[in-house]
Backbone bond lengths (Angstrom), bond angles and torsions (degrees), N, CA, C in turn:
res aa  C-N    CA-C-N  psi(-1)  N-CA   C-N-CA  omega(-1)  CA-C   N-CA-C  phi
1 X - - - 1.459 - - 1.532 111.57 -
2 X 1.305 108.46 46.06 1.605 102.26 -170.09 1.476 131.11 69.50
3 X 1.168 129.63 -5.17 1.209 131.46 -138.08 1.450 142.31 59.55
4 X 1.297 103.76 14.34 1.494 108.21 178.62 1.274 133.83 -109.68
5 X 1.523 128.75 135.71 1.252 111.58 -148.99 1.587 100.69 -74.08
6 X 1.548 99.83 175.43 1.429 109.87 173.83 1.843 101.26 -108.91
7 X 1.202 105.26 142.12 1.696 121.16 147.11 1.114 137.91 -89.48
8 X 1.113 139.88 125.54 1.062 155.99 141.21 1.742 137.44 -36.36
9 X 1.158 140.50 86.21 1.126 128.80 -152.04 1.292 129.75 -108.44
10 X 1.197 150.38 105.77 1.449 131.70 -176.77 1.901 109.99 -84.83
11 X 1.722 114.30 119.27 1.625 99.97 176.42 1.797 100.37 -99.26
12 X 1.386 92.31 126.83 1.555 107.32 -178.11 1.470 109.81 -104.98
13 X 1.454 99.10 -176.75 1.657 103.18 158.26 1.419 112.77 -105.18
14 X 1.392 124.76 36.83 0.907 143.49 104.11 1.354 170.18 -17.24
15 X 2.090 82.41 -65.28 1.412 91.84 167.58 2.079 89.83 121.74
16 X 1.034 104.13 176.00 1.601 99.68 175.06 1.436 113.77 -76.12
17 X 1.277 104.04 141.18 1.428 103.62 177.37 1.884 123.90 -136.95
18 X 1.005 111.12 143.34 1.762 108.75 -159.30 1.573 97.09 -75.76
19 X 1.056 151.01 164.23 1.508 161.18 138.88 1.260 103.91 -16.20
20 X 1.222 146.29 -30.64 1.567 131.96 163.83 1.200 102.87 -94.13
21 X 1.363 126.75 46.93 1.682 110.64 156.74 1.530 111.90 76.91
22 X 1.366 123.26 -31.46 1.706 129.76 -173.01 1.825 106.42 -80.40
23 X 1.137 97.09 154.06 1.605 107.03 -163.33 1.453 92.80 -67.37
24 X 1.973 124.16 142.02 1.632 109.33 173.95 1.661 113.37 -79.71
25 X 1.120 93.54 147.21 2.189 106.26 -167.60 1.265 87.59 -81.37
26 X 0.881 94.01 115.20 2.073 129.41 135.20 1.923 89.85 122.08
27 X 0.972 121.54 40.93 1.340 105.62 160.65 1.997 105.47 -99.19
28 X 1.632 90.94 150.34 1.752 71.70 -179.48 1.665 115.68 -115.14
29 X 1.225 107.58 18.38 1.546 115.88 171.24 1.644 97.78 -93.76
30 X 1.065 123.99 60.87 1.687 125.30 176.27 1.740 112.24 3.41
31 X 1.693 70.39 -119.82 1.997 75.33 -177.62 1.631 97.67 -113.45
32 X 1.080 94.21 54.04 1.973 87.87 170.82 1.981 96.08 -86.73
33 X 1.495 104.08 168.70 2.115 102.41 174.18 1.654 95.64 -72.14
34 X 1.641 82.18 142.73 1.209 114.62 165.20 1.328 130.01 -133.35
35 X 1.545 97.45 77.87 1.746 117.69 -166.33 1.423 120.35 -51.00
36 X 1.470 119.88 -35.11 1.628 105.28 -169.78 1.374 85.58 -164.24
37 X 1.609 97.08 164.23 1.736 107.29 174.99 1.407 97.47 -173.11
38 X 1.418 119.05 172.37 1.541 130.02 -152.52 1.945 92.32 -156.96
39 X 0.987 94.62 133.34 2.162 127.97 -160.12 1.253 85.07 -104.69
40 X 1.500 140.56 118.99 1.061 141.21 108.69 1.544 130.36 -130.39
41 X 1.616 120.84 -103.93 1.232 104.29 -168.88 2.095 77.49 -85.40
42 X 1.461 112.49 -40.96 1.662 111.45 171.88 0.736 114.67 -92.26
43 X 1.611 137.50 -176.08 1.213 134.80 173.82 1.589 109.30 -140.85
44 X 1.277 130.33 116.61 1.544 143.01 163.31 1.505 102.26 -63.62
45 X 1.523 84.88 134.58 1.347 85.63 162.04 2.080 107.40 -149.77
46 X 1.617 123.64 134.85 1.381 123.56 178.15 1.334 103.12 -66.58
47 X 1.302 138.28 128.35 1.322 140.45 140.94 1.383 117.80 -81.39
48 X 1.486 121.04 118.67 1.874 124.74 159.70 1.597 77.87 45.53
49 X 0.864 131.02 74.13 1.708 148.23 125.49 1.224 110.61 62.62
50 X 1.256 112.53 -4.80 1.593 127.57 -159.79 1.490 118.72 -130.16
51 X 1.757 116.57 9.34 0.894 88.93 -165.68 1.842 97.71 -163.25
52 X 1.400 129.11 124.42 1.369 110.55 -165.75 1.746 103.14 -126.35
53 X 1.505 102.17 123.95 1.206 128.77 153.98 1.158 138.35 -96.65
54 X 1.915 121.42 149.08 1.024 114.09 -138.28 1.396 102.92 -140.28
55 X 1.376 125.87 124.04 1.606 116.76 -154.32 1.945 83.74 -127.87
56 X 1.607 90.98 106.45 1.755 101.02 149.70 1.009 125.03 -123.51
57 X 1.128 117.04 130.34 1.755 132.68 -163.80 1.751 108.42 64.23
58 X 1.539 112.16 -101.48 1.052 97.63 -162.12 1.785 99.82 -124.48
59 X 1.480 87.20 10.04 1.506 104.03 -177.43 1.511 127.38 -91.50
60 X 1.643 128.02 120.90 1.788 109.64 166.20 1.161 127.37 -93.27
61 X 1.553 129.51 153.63 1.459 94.92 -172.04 1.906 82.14 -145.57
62 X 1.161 131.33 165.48 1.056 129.75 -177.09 1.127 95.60 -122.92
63 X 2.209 110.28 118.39 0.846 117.32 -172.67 1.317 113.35 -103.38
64 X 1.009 132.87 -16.03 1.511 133.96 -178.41 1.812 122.17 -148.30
65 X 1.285 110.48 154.07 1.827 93.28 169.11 1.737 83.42 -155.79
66 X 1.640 101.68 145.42 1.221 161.28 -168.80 1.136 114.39 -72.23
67 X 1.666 154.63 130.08 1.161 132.00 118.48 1.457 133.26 -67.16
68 X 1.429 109.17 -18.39 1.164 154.39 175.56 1.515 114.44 -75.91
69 X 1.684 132.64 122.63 0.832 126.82 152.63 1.660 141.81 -30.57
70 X 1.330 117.23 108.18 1.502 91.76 -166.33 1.792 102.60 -121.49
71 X 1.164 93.20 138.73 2.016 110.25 -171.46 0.951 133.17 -113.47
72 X 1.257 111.00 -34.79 1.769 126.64 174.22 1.355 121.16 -117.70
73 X 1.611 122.45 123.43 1.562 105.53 177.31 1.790 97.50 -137.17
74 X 1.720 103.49 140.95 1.511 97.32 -176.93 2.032 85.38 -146.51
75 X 1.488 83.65 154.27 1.299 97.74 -164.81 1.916 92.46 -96.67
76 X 1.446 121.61 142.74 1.301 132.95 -158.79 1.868 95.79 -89.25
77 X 1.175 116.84 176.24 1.298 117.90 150.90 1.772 137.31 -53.10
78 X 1.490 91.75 -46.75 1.676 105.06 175.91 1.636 112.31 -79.80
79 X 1.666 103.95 9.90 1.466 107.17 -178.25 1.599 129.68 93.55
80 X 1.544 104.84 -14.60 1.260 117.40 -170.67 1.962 99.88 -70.64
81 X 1.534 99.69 158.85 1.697 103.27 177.68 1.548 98.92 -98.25
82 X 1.371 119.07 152.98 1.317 108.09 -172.17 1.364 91.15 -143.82
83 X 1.762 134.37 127.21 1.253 113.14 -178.26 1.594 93.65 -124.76
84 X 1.617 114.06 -166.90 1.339 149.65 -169.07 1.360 128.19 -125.30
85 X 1.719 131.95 93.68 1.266 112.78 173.40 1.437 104.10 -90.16
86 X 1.694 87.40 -172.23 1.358 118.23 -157.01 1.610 96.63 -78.55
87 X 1.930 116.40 -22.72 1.203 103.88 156.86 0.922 144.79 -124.05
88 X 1.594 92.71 96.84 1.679 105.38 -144.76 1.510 136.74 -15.85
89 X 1.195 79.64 80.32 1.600 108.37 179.15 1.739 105.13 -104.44
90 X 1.425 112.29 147.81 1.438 127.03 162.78 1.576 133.21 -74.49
91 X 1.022 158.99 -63.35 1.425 164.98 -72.00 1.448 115.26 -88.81
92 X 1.415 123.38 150.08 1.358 147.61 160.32 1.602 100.36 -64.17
93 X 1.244 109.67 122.93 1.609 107.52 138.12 1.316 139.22 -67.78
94 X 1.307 132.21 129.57 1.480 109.87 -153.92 1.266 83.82 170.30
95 X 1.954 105.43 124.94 1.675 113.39 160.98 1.148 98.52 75.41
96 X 1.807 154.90 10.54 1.054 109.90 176.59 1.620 106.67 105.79
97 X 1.086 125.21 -38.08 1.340 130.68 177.82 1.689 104.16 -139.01
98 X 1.603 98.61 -170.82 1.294 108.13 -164.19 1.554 99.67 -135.30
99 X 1.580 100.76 135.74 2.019 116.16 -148.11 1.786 76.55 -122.22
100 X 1.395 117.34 103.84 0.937 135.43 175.15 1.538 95.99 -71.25
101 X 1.840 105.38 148.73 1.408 110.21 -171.83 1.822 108.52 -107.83
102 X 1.519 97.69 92.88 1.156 129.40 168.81 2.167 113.84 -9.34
103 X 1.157 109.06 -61.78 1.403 114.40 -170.31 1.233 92.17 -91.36
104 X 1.278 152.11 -28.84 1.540 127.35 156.95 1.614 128.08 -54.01
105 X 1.650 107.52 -37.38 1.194 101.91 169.54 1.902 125.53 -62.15
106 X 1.400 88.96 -29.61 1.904 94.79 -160.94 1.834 88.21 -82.49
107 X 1.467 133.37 14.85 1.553 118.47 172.41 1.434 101.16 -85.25
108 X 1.413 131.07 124.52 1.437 141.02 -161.30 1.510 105.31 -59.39
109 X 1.447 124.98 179.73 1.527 127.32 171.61 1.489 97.61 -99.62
């Protein structure tokens, strides 16, 4: 892995937290919840349900926020973040906001 260590993370309602329980350094959403997140070459992560940040390399950047409950986030093949609200709704992350996925919404109840 280059030589670089790996971390370990616990996401609480809290907020992220290192293996001894202490908040992890340099995130900048403190200890607000941090419901779900997805490990790859980046890492997603939901803030307070509303809000998704995006840590590459050594950088966070807050990529999107919600009016909408948001619960699920998985990173695509081509790299894109793709999350889940609470009504069941689809969307791409992308730009800054979130480009809801059109032909999932129009499948009837």
């Amino acid at each position: 892995m280059g030589g670089k260590a790996l971390d370990a993370w616990l996401l609480t309602d809290r907020g992220i937290l290192a293996l001894d329980g202490k908040p992890a350094p340099g995130v900048p959403f403190g200890e607000r919840s941090a419901v779900a997140g997805v490990s790859r070459q980046d890492i997603g992560v939901i803030v307070d349900q509303h809000e998704v940040w995006i840590l590459s390399g050594d950088r966070w950047k807050k990529a999107a926020s919600s009016g909408d409950a948001l619960y699920s986030i998985e990173r695509s093949e081509d790299g894109r973040f793709l999350v889940g609200t609470g009504c069941a709704r689809v969307a791409w992350v992308e730009g800054g906001r979130l480009a809801y996925i059109e032909a999932f919404d129009a499948v009837p109840e």
